[in-house]
Residue, then its C-alpha position, 0 to 999 in steps of 0.5 A: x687585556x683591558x681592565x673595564x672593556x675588553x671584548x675579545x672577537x674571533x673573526x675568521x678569514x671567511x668575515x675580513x681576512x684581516x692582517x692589519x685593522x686599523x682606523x683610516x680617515x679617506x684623502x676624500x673627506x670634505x672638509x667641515x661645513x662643505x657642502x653639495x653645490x647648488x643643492x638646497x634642503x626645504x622643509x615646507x609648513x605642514x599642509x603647504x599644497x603643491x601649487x603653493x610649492x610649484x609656485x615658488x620653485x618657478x620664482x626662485x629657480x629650483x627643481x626638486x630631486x628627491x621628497x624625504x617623507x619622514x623629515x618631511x623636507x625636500x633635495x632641491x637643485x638650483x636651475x644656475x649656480x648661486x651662493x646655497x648659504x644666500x640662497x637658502x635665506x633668501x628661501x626662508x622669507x617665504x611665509x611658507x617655508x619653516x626652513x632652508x639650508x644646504x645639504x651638508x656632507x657627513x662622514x665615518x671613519x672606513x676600516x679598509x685594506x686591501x686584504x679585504x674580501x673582494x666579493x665584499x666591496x662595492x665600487x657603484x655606491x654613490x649617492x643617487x641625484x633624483x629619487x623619489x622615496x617611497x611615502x611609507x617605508x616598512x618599519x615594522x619589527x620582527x617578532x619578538x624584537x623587544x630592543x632594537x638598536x640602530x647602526x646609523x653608519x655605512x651599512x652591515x653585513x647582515x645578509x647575502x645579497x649579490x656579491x655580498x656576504x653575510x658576515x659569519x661573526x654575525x651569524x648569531x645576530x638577529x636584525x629588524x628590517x633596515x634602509x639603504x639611503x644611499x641607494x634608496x633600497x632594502x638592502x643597507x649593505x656595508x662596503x667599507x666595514x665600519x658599520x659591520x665592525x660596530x655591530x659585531x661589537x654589539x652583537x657578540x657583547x649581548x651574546x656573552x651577557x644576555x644568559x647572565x643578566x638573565x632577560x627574557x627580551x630579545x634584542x636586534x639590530x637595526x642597520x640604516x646606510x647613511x655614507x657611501x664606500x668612501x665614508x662620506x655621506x649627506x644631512x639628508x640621508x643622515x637625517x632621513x636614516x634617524x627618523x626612519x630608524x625612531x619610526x621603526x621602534x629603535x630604542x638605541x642610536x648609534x650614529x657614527x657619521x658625523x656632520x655640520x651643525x644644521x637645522x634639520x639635524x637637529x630637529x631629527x635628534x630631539x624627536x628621536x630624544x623626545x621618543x625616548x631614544x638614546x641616542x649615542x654618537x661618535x665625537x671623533x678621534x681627529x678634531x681640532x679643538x674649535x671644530x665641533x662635531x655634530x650630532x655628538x654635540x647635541x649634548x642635551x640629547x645625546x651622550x658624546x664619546x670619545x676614544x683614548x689611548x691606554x692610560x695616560x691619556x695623549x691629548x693628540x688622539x682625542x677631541x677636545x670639547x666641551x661636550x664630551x661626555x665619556x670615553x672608552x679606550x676604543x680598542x679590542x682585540x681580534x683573532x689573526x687568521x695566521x698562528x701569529x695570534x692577536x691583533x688589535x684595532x682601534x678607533x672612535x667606532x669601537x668606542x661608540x658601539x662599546x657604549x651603546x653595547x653597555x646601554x643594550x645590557x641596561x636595558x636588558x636588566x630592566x634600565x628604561x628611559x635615556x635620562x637613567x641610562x645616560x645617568x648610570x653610564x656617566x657617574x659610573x665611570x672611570x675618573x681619568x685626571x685631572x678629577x672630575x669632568x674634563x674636555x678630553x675624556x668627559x667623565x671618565x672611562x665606561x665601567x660596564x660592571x658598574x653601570x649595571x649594579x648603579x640601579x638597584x633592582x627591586x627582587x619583588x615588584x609588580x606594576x600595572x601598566x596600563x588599562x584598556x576598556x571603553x569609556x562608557x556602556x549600558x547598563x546590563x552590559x558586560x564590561x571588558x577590561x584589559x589590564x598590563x602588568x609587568x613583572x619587574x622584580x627577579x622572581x617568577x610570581x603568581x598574584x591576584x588581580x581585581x577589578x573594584x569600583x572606588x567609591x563602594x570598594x565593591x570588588x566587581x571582578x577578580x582573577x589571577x596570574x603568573x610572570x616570570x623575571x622582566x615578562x610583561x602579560x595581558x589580563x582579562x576582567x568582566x564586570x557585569x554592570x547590570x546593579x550599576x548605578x547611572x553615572x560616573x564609576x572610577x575603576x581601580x585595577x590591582x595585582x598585589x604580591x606579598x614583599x613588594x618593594x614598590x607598591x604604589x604602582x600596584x594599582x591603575x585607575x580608570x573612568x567609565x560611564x554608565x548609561x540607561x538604556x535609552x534615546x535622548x536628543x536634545x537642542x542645548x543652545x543656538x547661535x545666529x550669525x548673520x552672514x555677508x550674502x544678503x537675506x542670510x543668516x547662519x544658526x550653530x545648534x548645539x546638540x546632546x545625544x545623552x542616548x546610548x544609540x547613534x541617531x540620524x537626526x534632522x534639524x529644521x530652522x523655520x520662522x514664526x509662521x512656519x516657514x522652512x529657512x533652513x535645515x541640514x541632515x546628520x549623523x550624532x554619536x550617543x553620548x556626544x556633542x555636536x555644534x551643527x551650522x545650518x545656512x539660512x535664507x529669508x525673504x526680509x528683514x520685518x519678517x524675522x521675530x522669532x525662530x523655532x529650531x527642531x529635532x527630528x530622529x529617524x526613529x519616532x521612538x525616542x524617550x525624551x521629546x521635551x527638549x527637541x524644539x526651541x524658540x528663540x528671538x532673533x539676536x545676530x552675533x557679531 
């Protein structure tokens, strides 16, 4: 049994009927940096229109296959055959377009034998040539998903579906709602294992450490089809499946298809990143020491993992880069269907869905944010020779005990999260305010929580409640604002415990506005432009509704005699401004001295009239 993460898996014959289990790389991978001929990636600027597009798929003799909605680009096939690389710089010199590349191909490592159920493989998977995606895809979650992870790999076998079956070692799991890129369907089956193999892994490591950690999140997996039965897939699907899973609310990446360095690819990891997404990635176990594998050498985005042999490390079975950022032994142990007993497989898979198992379990104890969860997956590990960070190994082996106890978690410790409440009312209204608090600590608290207004420290509204451990509730406050003064009020919502180990993010602030009730337009400048049509001018009004009431309003521009040059019609929300252009026309030059600009309202009943008409002298801005 292995010292620091040795997950034990009893997969019955009904799953794979497994007799031997080991990772194999396909005859037909490509190579690194292959890529589909005579296709061609283009990512437009947003809001390019479809003429502008039309246009310059006529000039350079392309047609499109497929719109990818989420990373917004398009699969393109050149009319004749053309050097791709060429072609798409050529492409680039469009002011139009913010990128063109070719269409890499990707790859995972396949775990196939030919002891395999039947039933369980699929020989008509490949990848679709002309498709359109749907513009928007379902990627909502399921009830009560707290933590989703994503398997960006090859499939899983989550439900029943044709000649596919669930897998039973998965029957505990719970799953949110994933994509097939391959075939651009609902229904991302696996058809070579791989990704069936990372979410057991997954799914039976939170099994056994959910009850201990004791959390009241819930957690599923998110499985996104990005390579075909044979493991190899394309940039496209791959970028497509990580936006479509960070759009869904995935909180972890686990992309074991690796790729070529690309634009679009990258971008797709730094959004997921800036989403706040960890993202884990295969660096593979069969490298060469100049090759890079990506995405796992994003490394400022994503954490690099690598599987070794059992201690002392064979340099021969392991990348060799300078983005490693840990490893595990990439090994467990399965149950034989014989009475012969244990088998084992091994492979850079299991050594990515160990980690990202390892990361699920920190955020299932309260460990937010990618940054704090890479921080105590690194320096947590096991340091493998020579000391310190090394090509090979990273920095070291994953510990996931340690990782767990690196953050020390505060017994007593509440936070207001958030407020909701309008930005402003009138005076005598009841305002609404909700407040989240979160229960960070690991005891179940009743606390007071109070609404007050800063400068007076007047209490305005109090009530109280009760979390459990890590539960998160919504909380109720009304104040009445009828003694409110007018004007700006800083609102501060607090709920205290006695023995908070933090309290400085007990308390939220918030500002509202407190209106008289009343109707209050007014003009607050003008500028006159004049315009290239003869005997035109153009006049931006500036207006204020300090009112607490929508008005329609119309405003009228007229000369010194009273004559009409213009006027427009308007709808202003109270406690609004507005910059209204009204287009002018007038007969000559000598007849402009002076102009009168004027509100009128819908209402006749307005409180305040003094500042609805102005004059002006005619002065025309450059």
């Amino acid at each position: 049994m292995k010292k620091h993460f040795t997950i034990w898996i009893a997969i019955s014959l009904h799953l794979l009927l497994l007799q031997t289990f080991a990772e194999q790389t396909s005859s037909q991978f490509p190579h690194p940096g292959d890529y589909v001929k005579n296709e061609c990636l283009i990512k437009f600027l947003p809001g390019t229109d479809k003429t502008v597009i039309d246009s310059i798929s006529s000039r350079s003799k392309f047609t499109v296959l497929a719109y990818y909605p989420h990373g917004r680009f398009f699969r393109v096939r050149l009319i004749s055959s053309q050097n791709i690389l060429a072609f798409s710089k050529q492409l680039t010199q469009y002011s139009e377009v913010e990128l063109a590349q070719p269409d890499y191909f990707t790859s995972t490592s396949i775990y196939t034998t030919d002891s395999l159920v039947p039933a369980y493989l699929n020989t008509g998977n490949t990848v679709s040539t002309k498709v359109n995606l749907p513009l928007s895809l379902d990627t909502s979650r399921p009830a009560l998903a707290d933590i989703i992870t994503a398997i960006i790999d090859g499939g899983v076998a989550f439900e029943n579906y044709q000649n596919y079956k669930k897998a039973q070692a998965l029957s505990h799991a719970r799953f949110s709602k994933g994509y097939n890129f391959v075939l651009f369907n609902e229904h991302p089956i696996d058809d070579n294992g791989n990704g069936t193999l990372a979410a057991t892994i997954i799914a039976n490591h939170i099994k056994n450490t959910s009850d201990s950690l004791s959390s009241e999140k819930n957690t599923s997996i998110m499985p996104v089809k990005v390579t075909d039965k044979d493991g190899i897939g394309r940039t496209s699907t791959l970028v497509e499946g990580i936006l479509y899973a960070v759009i869904g609310g995935a909180d972890i990446l686990t992309i074991n298809a690796r790729s070529h360095d690309s634009p679009l690819l990258k971008q797709a990891i730094i959004q997921a990143h800036n989403h706040g997404v960890t993202i884990i990635c295969a660096a593979g176990n069969i490298i060469s020491p100049e090759q890079h594998t990506f995405p796992a050498a994003y490394n400022q985005y994503c954490i690099a993992v690598s599987a070794t042999s059992v201690p002392p490390v064979q340099a021969s079975s392991v990348p060799n880069a300078d983005y490693i950022d840990l490893n595990t032994s990439g090994e467990i142990l399965y149950q034989n269907p014989d009475p012969y007993g244990f088998s084992t497989v091994q492979g850079v898979t299991v050594a990515t869905a160990q980690v990202a198992a390892t990361a699920v379990s920190l955020m299932l104890s309260g460990i937010n944010g990618s940054d704090r969860i890479r921080q105590a997956l690194e320096q947590t590990c096991l340091d493998i020779p020579p000391r310190g960070w090394d090509r090979q190994t990273g920095w070291g082996t994953l510990d996931i005990h340690k990782a767990l106890q690196f953050f020390p978690k505060p017994e007593h410790d509440l936070q207001v999260s958030n407020i909701k409440v309008s930005p402003w009312c009138i005076k005598g209204e009841r305002l609404q305010t909700i407040t989240t608090v979160e229960n960070q600590g690991t005891f179940e608290h009743e606390f007071l929580i109070s609404l007050s207004d800063s400068k007076s420290s007047r209490i305005l509204a109090s009530g109280s409640g009760s979390l459990k451990p890590q539960q998160t509730g919504q909380f109720v406050l009304e104040w009445n604002t009828a003694q409110a003064t007018e004007g700006t009020h800083l609102l501060c919502v607090s709920a205290t415990i006695p023995g908070d180990e933090d309290p400085a993010d007990n308390m939220l602030y918030t500002k509202v506005f407190v209106a008289e009730d009343k109707r209050d337009v007014e003009i607050s400048g003008v500028e006159l432009k004049k315009q290239p049509e003869k005997n035109s001018f153009l006049a931006t009004v500036q207006i204020k509704n300090s009112g607490t009431y929508n008005e329609i309003i119309n405003v009228q521009v007229r000369n010194q005699s009273g004559a009409l040059l213009g006027q427009k019609n308007i709808q202003i929300c109270a406690q609004c401004i507005m910059f209204l252009p009204v287009q002018c026309q007038f007969e000559t030059d000598t007849a402009l001295k002076e102009l009168e600009i004027s509100i009128e309202t819908a209402d006749l009943q307005e409180c305040n009239l003094t500042n609805n008409r102005v004059t002006c002298p005619i002065t025309f801005s450059e």
